[in-house]
Residue, then its C-alpha position, 0 to 999 in steps of 0.5 A: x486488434x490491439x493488446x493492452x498492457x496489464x498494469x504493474x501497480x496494485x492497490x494493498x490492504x495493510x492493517x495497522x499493528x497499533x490499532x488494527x485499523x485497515x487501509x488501502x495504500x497504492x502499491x507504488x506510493x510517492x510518499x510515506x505513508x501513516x496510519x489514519x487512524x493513529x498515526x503509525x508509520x506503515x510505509x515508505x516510498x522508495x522510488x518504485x515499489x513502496x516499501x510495507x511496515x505492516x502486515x499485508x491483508x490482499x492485494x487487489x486486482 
């Protein structure tokens, strides 16, 4: 029987500081990330796990 690996990555909900819109970004996103709503900068890429500006609501499995 073959074992599957479990996956590193996760989706987050962040909620937005400027208009408290939330969102799900992926936990290791390739680009920034900006706010839908306003435009607020909430995350980075940093080559592996995005690095978050906002305040972090759950992680999804």
């Amino acid at each position: 029987m073959t074992k599957f690996k479990e996956p590193s990555s996760k989706f987050i909900k962040i909620r937005c500081p400027k208009c408290k819109n939330e969102q799900i970004v992926f936990g290791k996103s390739a680009s920034k990330i900006l706010c839908l709503v306003c435009g607020k900068h909430l995350a980075d890429s940093t080559g592996g796990k995005t690095k978050i500006k906002a305040r972090i609501l759950e992680v999804l499995e």
